[in-house]
C-alpha positions as CSV (number, residue, x, y, z in Angstrom):
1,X,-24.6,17.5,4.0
2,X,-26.7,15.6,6.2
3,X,-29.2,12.6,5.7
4,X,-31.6,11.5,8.0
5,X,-31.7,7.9,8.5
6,X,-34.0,5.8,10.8
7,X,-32.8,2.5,12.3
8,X,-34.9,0.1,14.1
9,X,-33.8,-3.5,15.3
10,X,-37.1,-5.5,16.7
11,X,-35.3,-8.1,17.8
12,X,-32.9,-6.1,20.0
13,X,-35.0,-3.5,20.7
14,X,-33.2,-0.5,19.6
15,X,-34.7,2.4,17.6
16,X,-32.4,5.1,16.9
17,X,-35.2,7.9,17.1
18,X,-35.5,7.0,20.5
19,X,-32.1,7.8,23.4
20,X,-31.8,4.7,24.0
21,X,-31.1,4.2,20.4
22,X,-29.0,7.5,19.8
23,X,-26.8,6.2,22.6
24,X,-26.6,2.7,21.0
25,X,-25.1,4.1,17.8
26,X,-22.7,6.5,19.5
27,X,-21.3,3.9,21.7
28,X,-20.8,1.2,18.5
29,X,-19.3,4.7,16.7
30,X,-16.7,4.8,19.4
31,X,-16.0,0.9,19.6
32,X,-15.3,1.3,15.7
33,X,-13.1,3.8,16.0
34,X,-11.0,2.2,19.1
35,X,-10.6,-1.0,17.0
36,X,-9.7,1.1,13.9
37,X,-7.1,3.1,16.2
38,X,-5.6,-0.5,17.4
39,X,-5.5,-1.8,13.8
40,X,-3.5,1.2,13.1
41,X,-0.8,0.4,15.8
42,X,-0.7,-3.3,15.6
43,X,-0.1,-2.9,12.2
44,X,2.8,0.2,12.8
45,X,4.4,-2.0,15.3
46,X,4.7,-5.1,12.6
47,X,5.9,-2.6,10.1
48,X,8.7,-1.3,12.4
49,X,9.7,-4.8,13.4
50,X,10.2,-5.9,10.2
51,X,12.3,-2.9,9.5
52,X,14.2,-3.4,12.5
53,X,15.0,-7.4,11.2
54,X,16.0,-5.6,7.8
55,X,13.0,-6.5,5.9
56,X,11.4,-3.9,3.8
57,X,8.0,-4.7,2.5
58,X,6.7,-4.5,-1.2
59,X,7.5,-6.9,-4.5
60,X,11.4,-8.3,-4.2
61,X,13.3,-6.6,-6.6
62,X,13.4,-9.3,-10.1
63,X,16.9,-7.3,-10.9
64,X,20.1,-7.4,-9.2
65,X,22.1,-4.0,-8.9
66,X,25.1,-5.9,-10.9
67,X,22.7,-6.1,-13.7
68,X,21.5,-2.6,-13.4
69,X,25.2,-1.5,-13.4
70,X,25.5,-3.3,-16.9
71,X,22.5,-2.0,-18.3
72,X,23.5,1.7,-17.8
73,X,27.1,1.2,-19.0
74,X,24.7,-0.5,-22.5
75,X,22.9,2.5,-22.5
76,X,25.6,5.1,-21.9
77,X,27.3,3.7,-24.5
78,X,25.1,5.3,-27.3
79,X,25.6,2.0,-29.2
80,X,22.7,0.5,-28.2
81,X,18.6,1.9,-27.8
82,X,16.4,1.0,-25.3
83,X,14.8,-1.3,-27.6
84,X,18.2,-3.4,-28.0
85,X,19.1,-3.2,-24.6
86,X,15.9,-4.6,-23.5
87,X,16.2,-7.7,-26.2
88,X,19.4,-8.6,-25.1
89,X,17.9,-8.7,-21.4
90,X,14.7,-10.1,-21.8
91,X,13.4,-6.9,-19.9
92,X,10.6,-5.0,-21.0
93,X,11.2,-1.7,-22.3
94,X,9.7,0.1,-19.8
95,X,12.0,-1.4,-17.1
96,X,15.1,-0.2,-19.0
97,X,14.1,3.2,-19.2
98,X,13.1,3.0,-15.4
99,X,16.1,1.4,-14.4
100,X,18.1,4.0,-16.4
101,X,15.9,6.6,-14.6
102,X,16.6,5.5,-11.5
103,X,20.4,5.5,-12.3
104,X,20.6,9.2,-12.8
């Protein structure tokens, strides 16, 4: 679908009904989209930079795989519930079950 807008700039004198105008707004199209096209691969070239140093991005993990390790041996267990497990760890419930999740 297609609207019809009119754009008109006294102080520059530009009046998109006019080709002077027209040809304004297609040249700022195509400076937007350059810059948006360099955005893209300045940020892909950080990204794979930091890969390449061994950084991966997102939140630091808040639980150490030793910990996970002991979690799933709780769980596996059958002694304990999800409930339990996450008292005695001070986790959230949710996390337990997430951890476990990812485990499997």
């Amino acid at each position: 679908m297609s609207k019809n807008f009119h754009l008109e700039v006294l102080n520059l004198n530009i009046n998109t009904q006019n080709g002077y105008g027209q040809y304004f707004i297609r040249v700022f199209k195509m400076l937007l989209e350059s810059e948006k096209v360099l955005v893209q691969e300045r940020t892909s070239n950080g990204l794979n930079a930091a890969r390449e140093k061994g950084r991966k991005g997102g939140r630091p993990q808040k639980i150490e795989e030793s910990q996970k390790q002991y979690i799933k041996q709780l769980y596996d267990s059958d002694k304990y519930t999800g409930e339990e497990i996450a008292q005695m760890t001070g986790l959230s419930r949710t996390s337990i079950y997430r951890i476990i999740r990812e485990m499997l």
